[in-house]
C-alpha positions in Angstrom: 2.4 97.2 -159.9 3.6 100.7 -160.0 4.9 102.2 -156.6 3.9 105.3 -155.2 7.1 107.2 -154.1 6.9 109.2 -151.3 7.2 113.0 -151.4 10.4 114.7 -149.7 8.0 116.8 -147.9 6.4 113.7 -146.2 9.3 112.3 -145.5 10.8 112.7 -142.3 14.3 111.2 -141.3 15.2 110.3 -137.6 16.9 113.5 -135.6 20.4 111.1 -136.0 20.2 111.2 -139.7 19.8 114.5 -140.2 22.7 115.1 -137.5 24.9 112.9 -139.5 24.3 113.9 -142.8 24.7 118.2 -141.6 28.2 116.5 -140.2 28.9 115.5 -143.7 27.6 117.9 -145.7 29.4 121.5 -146.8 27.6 123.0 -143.5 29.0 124.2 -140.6 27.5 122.2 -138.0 31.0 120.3 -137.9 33.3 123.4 -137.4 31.1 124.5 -134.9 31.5 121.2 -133.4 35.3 121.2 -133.5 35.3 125.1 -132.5 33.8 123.8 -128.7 36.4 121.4 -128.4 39.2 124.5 -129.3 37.3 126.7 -127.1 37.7 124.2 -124.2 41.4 122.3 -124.8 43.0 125.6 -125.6 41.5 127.7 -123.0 42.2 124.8 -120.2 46.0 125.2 -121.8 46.2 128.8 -121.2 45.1 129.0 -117.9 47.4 125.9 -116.9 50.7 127.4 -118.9 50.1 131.5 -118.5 47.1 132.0 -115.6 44.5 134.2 -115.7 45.9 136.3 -118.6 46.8 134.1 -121.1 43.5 132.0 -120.1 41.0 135.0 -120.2 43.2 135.7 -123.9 42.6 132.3 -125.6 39.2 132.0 -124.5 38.0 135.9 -125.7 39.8 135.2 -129.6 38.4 132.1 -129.7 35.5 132.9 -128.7 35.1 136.2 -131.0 37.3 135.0 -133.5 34.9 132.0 -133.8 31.8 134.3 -134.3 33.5 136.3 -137.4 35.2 133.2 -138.3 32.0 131.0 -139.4 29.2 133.8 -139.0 31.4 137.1 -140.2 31.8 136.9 -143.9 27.7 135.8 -144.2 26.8 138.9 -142.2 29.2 141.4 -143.9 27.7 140.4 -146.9 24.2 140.6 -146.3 25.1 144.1 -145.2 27.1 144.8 -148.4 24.1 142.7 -150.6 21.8 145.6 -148.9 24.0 148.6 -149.8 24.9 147.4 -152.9 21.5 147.1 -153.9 20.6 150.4 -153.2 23.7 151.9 -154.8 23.1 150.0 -158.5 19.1 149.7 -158.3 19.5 146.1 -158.2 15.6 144.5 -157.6 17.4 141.3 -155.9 21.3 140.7 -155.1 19.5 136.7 -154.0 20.7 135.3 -156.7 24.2 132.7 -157.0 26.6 132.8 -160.0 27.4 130.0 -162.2 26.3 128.1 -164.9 26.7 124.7 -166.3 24.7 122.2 -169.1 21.4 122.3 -166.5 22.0 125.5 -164.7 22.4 129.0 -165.4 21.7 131.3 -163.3 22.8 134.6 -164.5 21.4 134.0 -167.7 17.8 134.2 -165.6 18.9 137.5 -163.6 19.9 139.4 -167.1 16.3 137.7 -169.1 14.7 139.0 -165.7 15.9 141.7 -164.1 16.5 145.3 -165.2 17.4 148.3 -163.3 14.6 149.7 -161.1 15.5 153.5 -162.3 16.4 153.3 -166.0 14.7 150.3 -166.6 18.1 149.4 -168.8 19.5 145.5 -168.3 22.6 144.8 -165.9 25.1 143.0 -168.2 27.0 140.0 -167.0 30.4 141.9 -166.3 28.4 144.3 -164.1 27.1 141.3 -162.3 29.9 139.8 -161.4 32.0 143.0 -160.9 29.4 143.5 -158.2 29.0 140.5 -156.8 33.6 139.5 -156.8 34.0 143.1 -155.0 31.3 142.6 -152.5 32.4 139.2 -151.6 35.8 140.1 -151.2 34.7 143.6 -149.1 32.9 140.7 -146.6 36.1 138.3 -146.5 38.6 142.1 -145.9 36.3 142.7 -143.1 35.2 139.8 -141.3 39.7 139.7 -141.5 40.2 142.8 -140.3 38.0 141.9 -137.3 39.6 138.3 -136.5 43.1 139.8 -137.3 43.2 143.0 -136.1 40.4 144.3 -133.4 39.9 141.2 -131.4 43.9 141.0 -130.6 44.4 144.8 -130.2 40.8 144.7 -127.7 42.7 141.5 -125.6 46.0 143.1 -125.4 44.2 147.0 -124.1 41.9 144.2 -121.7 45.0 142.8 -120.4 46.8 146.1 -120.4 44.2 147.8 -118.3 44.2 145.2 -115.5 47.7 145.7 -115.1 47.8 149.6 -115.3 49.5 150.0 -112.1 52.4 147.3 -112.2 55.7 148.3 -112.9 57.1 146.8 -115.8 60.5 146.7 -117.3 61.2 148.0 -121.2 61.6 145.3 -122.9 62.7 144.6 -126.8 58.9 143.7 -128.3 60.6 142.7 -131.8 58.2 144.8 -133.5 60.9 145.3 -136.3 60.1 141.0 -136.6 56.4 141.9 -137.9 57.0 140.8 -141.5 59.7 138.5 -141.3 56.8 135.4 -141.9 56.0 137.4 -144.8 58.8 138.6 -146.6 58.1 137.0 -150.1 55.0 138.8 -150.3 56.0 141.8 -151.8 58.1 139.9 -154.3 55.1 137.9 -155.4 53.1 141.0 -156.0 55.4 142.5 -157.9 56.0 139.8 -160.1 52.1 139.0 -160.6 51.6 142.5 -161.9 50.9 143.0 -165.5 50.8 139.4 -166.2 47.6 138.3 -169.0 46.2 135.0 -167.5 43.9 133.5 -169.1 40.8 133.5 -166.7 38.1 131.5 -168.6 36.4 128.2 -167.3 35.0 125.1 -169.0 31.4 124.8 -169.1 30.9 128.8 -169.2 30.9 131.7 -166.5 33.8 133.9 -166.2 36.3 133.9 -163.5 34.5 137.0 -161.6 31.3 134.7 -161.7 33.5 131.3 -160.4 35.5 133.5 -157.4 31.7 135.1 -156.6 30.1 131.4 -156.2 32.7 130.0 -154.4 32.9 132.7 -152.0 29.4 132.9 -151.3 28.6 129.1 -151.3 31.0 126.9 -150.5 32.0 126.7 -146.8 35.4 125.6 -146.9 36.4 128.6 -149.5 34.7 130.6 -147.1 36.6 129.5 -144.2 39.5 129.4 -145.7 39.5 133.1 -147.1 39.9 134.3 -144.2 42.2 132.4 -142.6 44.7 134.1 -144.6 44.3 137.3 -143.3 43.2 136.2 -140.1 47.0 134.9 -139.9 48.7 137.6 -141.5 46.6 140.1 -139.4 47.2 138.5 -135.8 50.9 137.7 -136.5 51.5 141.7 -137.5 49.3 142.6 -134.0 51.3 140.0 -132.3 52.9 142.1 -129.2 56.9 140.2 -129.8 58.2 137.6 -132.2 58.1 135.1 -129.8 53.9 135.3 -129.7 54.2 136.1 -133.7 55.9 132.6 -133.7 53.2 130.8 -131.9 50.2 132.4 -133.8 51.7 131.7 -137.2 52.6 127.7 -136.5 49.2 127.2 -134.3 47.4 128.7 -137.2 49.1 127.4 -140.3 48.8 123.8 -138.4 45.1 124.2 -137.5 44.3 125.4 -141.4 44.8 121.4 -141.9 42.5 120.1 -138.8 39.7 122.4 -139.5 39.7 122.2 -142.8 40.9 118.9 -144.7 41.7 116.0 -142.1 37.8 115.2 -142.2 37.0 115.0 -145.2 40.3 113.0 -146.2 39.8 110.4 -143.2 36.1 109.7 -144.2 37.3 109.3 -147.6 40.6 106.8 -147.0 37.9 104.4 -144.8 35.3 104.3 -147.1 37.9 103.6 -150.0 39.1 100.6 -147.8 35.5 99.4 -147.0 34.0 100.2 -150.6 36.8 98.5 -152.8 38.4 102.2 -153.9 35.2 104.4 -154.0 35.9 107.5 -151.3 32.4 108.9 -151.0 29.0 106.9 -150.0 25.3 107.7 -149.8 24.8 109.6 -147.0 22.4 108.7 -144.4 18.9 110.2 -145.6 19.6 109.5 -148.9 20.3 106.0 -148.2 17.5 105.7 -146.0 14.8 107.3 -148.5 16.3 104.7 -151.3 15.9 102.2 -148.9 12.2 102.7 -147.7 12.0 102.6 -151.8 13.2 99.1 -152.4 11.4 97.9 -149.2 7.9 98.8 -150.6 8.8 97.0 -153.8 10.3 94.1 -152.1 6.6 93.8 -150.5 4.8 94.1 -153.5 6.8 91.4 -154.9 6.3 88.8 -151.9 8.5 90.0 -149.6 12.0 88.8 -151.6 13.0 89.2 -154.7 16.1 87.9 -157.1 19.0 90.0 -157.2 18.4 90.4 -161.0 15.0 91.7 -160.5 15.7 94.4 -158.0 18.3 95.6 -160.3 15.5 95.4 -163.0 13.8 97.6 -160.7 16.0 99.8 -159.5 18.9 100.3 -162.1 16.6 99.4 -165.1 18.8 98.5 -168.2 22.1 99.8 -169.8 21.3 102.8 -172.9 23.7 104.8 -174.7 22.4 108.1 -177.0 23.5 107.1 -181.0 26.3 108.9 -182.0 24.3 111.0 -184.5 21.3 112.0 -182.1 24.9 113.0 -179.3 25.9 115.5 -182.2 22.5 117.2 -181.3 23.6 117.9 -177.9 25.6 121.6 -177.7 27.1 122.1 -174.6 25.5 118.8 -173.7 22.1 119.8 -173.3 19.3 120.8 -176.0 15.8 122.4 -175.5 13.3 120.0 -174.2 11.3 121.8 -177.2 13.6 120.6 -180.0 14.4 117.0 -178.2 10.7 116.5 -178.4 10.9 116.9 -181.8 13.6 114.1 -182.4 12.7 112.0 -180.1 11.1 109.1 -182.4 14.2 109.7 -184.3 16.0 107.3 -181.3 16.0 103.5 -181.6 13.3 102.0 -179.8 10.7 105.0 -179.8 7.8 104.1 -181.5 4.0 106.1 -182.3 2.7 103.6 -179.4 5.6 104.4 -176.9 6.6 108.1 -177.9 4.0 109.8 -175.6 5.4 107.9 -172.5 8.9 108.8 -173.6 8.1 112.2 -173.9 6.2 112.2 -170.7 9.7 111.0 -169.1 11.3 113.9 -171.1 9.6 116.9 -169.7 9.6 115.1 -166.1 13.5 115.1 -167.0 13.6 119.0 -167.6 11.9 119.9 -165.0 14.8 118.9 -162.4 16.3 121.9 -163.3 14.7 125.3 -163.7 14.0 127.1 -166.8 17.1 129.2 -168.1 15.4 132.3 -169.6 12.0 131.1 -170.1 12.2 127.6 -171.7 13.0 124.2 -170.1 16.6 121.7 -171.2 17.4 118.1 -171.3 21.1 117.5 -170.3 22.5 114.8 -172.5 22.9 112.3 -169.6 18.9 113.0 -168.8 18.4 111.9 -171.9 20.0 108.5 -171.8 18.0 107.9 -168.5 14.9 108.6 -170.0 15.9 105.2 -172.0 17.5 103.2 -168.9 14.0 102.4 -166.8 14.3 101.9 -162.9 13.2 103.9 -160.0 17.0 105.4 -160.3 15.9 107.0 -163.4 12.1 108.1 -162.2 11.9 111.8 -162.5 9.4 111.5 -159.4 12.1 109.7 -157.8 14.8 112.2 -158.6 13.2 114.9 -157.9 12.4 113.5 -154.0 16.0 112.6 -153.9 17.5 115.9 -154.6 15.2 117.7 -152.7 16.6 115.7 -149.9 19.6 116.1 -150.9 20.4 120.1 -151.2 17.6 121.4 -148.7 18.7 122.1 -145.3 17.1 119.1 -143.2 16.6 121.1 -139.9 18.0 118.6 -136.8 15.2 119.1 -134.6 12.1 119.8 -136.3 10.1 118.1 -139.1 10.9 118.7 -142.9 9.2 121.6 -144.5 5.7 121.5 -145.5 5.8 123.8 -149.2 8.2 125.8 -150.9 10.6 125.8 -153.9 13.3 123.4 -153.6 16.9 124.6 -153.6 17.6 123.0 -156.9 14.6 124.1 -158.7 15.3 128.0 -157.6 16.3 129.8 -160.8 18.5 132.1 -158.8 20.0 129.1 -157.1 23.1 127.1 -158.6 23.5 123.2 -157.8 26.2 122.3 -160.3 25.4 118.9 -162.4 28.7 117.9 -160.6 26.9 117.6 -157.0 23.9 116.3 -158.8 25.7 113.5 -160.6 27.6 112.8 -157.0 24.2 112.2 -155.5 23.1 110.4 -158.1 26.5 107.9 -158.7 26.6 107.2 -154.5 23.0 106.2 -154.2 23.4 104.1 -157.5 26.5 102.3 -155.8 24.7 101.7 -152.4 22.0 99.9 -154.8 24.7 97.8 -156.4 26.6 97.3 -153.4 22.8 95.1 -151.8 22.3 93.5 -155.0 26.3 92.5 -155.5 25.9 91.1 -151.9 23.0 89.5 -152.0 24.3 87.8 -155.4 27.3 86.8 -154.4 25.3 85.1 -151.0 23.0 83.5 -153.8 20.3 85.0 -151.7 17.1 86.9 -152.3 16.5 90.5 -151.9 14.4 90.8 -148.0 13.0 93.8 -146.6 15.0 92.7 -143.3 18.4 92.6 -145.8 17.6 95.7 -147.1 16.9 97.3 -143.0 20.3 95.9 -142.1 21.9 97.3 -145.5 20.5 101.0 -144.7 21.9 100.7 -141.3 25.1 99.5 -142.1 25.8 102.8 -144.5 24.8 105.1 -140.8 27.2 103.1 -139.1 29.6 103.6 -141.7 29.2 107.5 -142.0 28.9 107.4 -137.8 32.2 105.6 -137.6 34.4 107.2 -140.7 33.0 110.8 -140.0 33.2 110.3 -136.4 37.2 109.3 -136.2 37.7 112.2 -138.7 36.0 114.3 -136.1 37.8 113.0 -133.2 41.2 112.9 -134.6 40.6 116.7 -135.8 39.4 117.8 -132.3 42.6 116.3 -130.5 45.1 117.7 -132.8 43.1 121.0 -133.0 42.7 121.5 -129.0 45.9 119.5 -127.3 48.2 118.4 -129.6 48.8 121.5 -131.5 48.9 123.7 -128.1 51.5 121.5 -126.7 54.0 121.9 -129.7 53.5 125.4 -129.9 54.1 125.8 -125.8 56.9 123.3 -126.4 58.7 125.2 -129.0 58.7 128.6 -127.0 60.0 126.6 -124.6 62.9 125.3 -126.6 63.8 128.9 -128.3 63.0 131.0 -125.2 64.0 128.8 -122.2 61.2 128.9 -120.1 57.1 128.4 -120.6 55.8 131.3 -120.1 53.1 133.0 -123.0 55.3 135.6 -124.4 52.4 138.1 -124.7 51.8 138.5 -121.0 55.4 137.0 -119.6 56.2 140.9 -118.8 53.3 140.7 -116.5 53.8 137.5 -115.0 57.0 138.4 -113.8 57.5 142.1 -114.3 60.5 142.4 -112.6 62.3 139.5 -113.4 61.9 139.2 -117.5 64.2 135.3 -118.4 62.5 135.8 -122.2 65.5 135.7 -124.7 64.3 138.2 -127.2 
């Protein structure tokens, strides 16, 4: 009996699901998580080690520096998206670069769009001239303010509450400002009139790669400007004793914020998944799961190992060598695969119409690209394979799931586009296949189980299997999290206090020592 899959839109995961899977996703929900945790270990620090100055200090550029750090590049360029679009005539700057065997979607902005005043087409160098120097404009800025006007606005604050002390003169080490960065020039120079070769596989130039990344993955994001957040607060640094502290606190954060998550998560689940580092995250597993439960109960309530892999994973197909050769670029027109397709063993006049029917289910998990619908090579082979893994109904639930924001505390949307059916909108086949491989492996990982008990397949088995994979993600996300927010808001603080201490021979911040104790100054400088 065929099942009726549910649609994403109908679907609605618990609040700690969708909690857990923003936690692992590319979002920010856990760097805004961690950022409380800096806020509140390294202002406590501050106030302990330097009083009200250095408290007040930490807490205003983390505070601030947190608002342009996750928020500042997004809102630069929405600004720069709205002046650049009146300045070329663009109709729509909402639109991602990149393009792969499914996706392309610059290919759709130059079939679609033309300039509003000369009616002439943008070409793809002008698109991702615009979009490169735009990004980067956003990143310079959202720099600029971490770097330079939230330190230089603490230091006048601090200034102006001590306006009428008397304070000694005092060697600043201004002349130390570069001495972090004294390669730089060098590498500049030596960079400059070099030919690199700046093409990528599977298409797009490197303008169109540095544009995607910029605008859509968080952890480039992030990481752009902590660069110049770095470079920019050590040169506003007030001595080279404070320079010293922001440039090891911030290099040695770099790792906490950004990788130490990710890399726990991935070391546990290889130990608990015999090598594999990623898993099926939480609503994923859980839709897949309410899946095999309503088979399970069609069947009787338990089925063999074998037959829910019959039913889920369908059988093993690989494409004939001469219908691959078909594929360029690994994809052809659904059009022209129509046209072959009783070419492939095993389609015959009965079956071809439901093979077919499969097909254009199959093309349309990806949007057109300029007008006419694609079948990925890998689609193909699917189409072949049978199981609920390879339903286009399925798959298209799945990855609706899977790359639309699921808001924590309100029910899924109602209507709309999906993200990965927006033709402006790139999901590389990468992330697709990554959704597709970890929910395939939390499938196998039931049956294997269940097989190697020489039990059947139970809709309780299958409850305690979905739960399992939360705990999992709870537990390897969680002491990623945990471990990140220690180093990032005690551990790090303490060495860097520690290590003024050692040079300077006392513990006081050297930014406001002078107006600790203006009239007895013990800072070596």
């Amino acid at each position: 009996m065929a099942i009726k899959i549910q649609p994403a839109n109908l679907y609605n995961p618990s609040t700690s699901r969708k909690f857990m899977k923003s936690m692992a996703s590319n979002g920010l929900a856990r760097f805004i998580l961690l950022e409380a945790c800096v806020e509140a270990g390294r202002t406590y620090y501050a106030f302990k080690r330097g009083g009200f100055d250095e408290g007040r200090e930490r807490f205003t550029e983390e505070f601030l520096g947190a608002v342009f750090w996750l928020g500042g590049v997004k809102a630069f360029n929405r600004m720069n998206d709205a002046i650049g679009k009146r300045i070329l005539n663009l109709r729509t700057t909402d639109f991602d670069t990149g393009s792969d065997k499914a996706r392309d979607t610059i290919a759709n902005v130059l079939h679609n769009e033309r300039n509003t005043k000369t009616g002439a087409k943008y070409t793809q160098k002008q698109i991702g001239v615009f979009k490169t120097t735009k990004l980067i404009a956003s990143v310079l800025m959202a720099n600029a303010m971490i770097g330079f006007v939230v330190p230089k606005m603490n230091q006048a604050i601090t200034r102006a509450r001590h306006k009428n002390d008397i304070i000694p003169p005092a060697d600043s080490g201004k002349q130390a400002n570069f001495e972090y960065f004294s390669g730089m020039s060098e590498f500049l120079e030596n960079s400059k009139n070099k030919d690199k070769d700046l093409s990528f596989k599977g298409g797009g130039s490197a303008l169109m790669k540095i544009a995607y990344a910029l605008e859509n993955n968080t952890t480039v994001q992030l990481l752009s400007t902590d660069v110049g957040t770095t470079a920019g607060r050590a040169i506003s640094a007030r001595n080279k004793h404070e320079r010293r502290e922001i440039v090891f606190r911030d290099v040695a954060s770099i790792i906490f914020y950004m990788f130490s998550m990710p890399f726990i998560n991935k070391i546990f689940n290889m130990i608990e998944q015999n090598g594999k580092g990623s898993r099926a995250d939480s609503i994923n597993a859980d839709y897949t799961t309410d899946l095999m439960k309503q088979i399970v109960k069609e069947n009787g309530g338990a089925m063999t190992p074998e037959e829910l892999k019959s039913a889920m994973i369908g059988k093993e197909f690989t494409m004939p060598k001469a219908i691959k050769d078909k594929f360029v670029g690994d994809f052809m027109q659904l059009d022209e695969f129509k046209k072959i397709i009783k070419t492939i063993p095993g389609v015959t006049e009965e079956n071809a119409a439901k093979y077919i029917d499969i097909a254009e289910g199959m093309a349309k998990l990806q949007p057109e690209v300029e007008g006419k619908l694609r079948v990925t090579l890998e689609q193909a082979e699917r189409i072949f394979k049978g199981g609920y893994l390879n339903d286009p109904e399925y798959l298209k639930n799945l990855y609706e799931l899977a790359f639309d924001e699921q808001k924590i505390f309100s029910k899924s949307k109602t209507g709309g586009i999906p993200n990965f059916l927006k033709p402006y909108k790139f999901i590389s086949s990468e992330k697709i296949e990554a959704v597709d491989n970890d929910v395939k492996f939390y499938v196998e990982q039931i049956i294997n189980k269940a097989k190697k008990a020489g039990k059947d397949v139970t809709e309780e088995m299958l409850e305690r299997a979905a739960k399992t994979n939360f705990k999992f993600n709870v537990l390897n996300w969680g002491t990623g999290f945990v471990i990140s927010a220690i180093f990032l808001s005690s551990i790090i603080p303490k060495m860097q206090y520690w290590i003024t201490k050692k040079i300077t021979g006392n513990d006081d911040f050297p930014g406001t020592a002078e107006f600790r104790h203006p009239q007895q100054q013990t800072q070596k400088v």
